[in-house]
Structures are given as structure tokens and as C-alpha cells.
N, C-alpha and C positions, 0 to 999 in steps of 0.2 A: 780479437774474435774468439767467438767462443769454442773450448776443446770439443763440445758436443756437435757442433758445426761438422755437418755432412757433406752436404753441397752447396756452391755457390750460386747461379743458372747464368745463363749466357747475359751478354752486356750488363753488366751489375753496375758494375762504376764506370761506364763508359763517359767520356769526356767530363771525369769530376778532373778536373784540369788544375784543384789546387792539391791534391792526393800528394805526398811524397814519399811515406812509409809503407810498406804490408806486410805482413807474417801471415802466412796461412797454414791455420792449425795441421800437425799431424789428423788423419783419416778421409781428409781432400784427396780424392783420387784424379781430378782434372781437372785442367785450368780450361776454364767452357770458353766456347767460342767467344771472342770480342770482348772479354770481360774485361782488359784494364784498355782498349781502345781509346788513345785520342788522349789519354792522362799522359800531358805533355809537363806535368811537374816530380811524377813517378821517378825517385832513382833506387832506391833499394827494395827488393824484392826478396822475400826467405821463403823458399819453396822445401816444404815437408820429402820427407823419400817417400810418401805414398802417393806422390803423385807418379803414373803411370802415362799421361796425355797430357799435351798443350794445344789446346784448339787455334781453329783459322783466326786470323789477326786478330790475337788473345793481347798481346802487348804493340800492334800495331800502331804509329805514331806515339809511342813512347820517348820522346827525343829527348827526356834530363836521363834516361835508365844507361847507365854506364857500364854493368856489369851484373850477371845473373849465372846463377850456377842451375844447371839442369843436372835435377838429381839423377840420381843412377838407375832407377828404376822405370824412367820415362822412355815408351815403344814409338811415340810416333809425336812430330811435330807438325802442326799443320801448315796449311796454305798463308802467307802474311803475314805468320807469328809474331814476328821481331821484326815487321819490315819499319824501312825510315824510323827506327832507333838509331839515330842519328850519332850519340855517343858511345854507345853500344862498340868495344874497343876489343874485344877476343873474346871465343867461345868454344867450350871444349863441351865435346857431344857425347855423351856416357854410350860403352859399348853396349847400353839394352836394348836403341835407338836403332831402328829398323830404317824409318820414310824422313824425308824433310819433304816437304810440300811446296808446291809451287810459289816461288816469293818469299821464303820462311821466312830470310835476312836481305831483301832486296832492299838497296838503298843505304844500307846502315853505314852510313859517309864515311865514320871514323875507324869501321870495323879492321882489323891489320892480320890477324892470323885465325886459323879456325882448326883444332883439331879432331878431327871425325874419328867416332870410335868403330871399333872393330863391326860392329852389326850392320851399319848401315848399309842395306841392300839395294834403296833406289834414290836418287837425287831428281826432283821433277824439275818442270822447264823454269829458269830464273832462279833460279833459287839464290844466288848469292848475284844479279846483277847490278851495278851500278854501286857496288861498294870500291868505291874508288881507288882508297888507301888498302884494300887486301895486298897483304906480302906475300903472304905463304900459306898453303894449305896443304895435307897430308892427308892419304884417302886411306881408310879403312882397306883389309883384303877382300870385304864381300861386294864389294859395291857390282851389282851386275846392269843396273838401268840407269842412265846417264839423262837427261831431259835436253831438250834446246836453250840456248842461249844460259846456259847455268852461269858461265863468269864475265857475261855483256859486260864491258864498260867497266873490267875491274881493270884499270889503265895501271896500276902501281905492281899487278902480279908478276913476282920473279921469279918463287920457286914453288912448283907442283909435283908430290912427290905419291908415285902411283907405284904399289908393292906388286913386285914381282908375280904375282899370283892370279893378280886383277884382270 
């Protein structure tokens, strides 16, 4: 893609189902709603530090995506993000990271640990339900809004580790 590359706009690649690579140039400020939706051959992903936002199920049915680094710079995840990213195996949430959104990682089968950064302030309802294989998850100290059903069906959770503060 091109460095002059501004914006992407919402569902761009939605269901190009044979996609497996992306690099999105440095000056992408957010990953728009639905953009890599349903690209179920999607596994590597290189997201610039200027992205700031991941929109509603941006990587949704993603199920080859194994692994994604959310830069550091990124305030808020939306509703679906990464839901049923089926291989999707650990995710660590940079402390600039305020919201996760209703559903952000519902589903993600394989998912097994998650660490939440320091910022995170509200967790909305489901957000991590029906990830089966979660082990462990560790909460940030700000976390003040908690959602329903946020760890439904996570059958494998053993350790939940909430800072004294919370």
C-alpha cells in the first residue's frame, strides 16, 4: 500500500476471503469498521503505531489470524473486533486502551490468556464470551465498568487476577 495512503473507509476487503498478508502504512490512524470482515484466509497483520482505533468487527471472522499486536497508541477497540478469530491464541492490550466493546473477542476458540493494560476503564457486555480455552486473565488497576456476561462460557478459566485497587 501506498505511504501516501490516508484512509482506508469501512468494509474495504470485506470477505476477499483469499487476502492472507497486510501491512498498513504508517499515517492510518484506524482500522474502520468491518474492514477486514469475513477474510477468513487473513493471518498476518502489521498495524503502524498511528493507529489510535479499531473499529466494530474490523477483523471479525478472521479465523486463519493467529496473532496481532495492538499498537500502543490504540484508545478504544470496538464492538466484534476480533470476534470468532478462531486461532487468535493471546492478546496483550497496550495501556493507551481505555474501552473494549461489546463482543471485541467473543468466540475466539483458541484464545488462552489476555493481558489488559493499565488504562482500561470499561469492559462492555461479552466481551471475552465463549472463548473456551481462556486460562488466565489479569485486569488492569482502572477498570471501573464491568459489562454482563463478559467471561460466558469461558469453561477453561482458572486464574483471574483483579489489583488490589480495583
Amino acid at each position: 500500500m501506498s505511504e501516501n495512503l490516508q484512509r482506508i473507509g469501512k468494509c474495504s476487503f470485506r470477505y476477499c476471503s483469499s487476502l492472507k498478508n497486510i501491512n498498513i502504512p504508517e499515517g492510518i490512524t484506524e482500522i474502520e469498521d468491518g474492514l477486514f470482515f469475513g477474510c477468513t484466509s487473513l493471518e498476518s497483520v502489521s498495524l503502524p503505531d498511528t493507529i489510535t482505533g479499531i473499529g466494530s468487527s474490523a477483523f471479525s471472522g478472521c479465523t486463519a489470524l493467529k496473532k496481532i499486536r495492538i499498537p500502543d497508541n490504540v484508545v478504544s477497540i470496538g464492538g466484534s473486533a476480533f470476534c470468532e478469530c478462531s486461532l487468535l491464541e493471546s492478546i496483550s492490550i497496550p495501556d493507551s486502551t481505555k474501552s473494549l466493546g461489546s463482543r471485541a473477542f467473543a468466540y475466539c476458540s483458541s484464545l488462552e490468556c489476555i493481558d489488559m493494560g493499565e488504562g482500561i476503564t470499561s469492559i462492555m457486555d461479552k466481551t471475552f464470551t465463549g472463548c473456551a480455552r481462556l486460562r488466565e486473565i489479569s485486569l488492569g488497576g482502572n477498570v471501573s465498568s464491568f459489562g454482563k456476561g463478559v467471561f460466558q462460557s469461558c469453561s477453561s478459566l482458572t486464574e483471574f487476577v483483579i489489583p488490589d485497587k480495583v
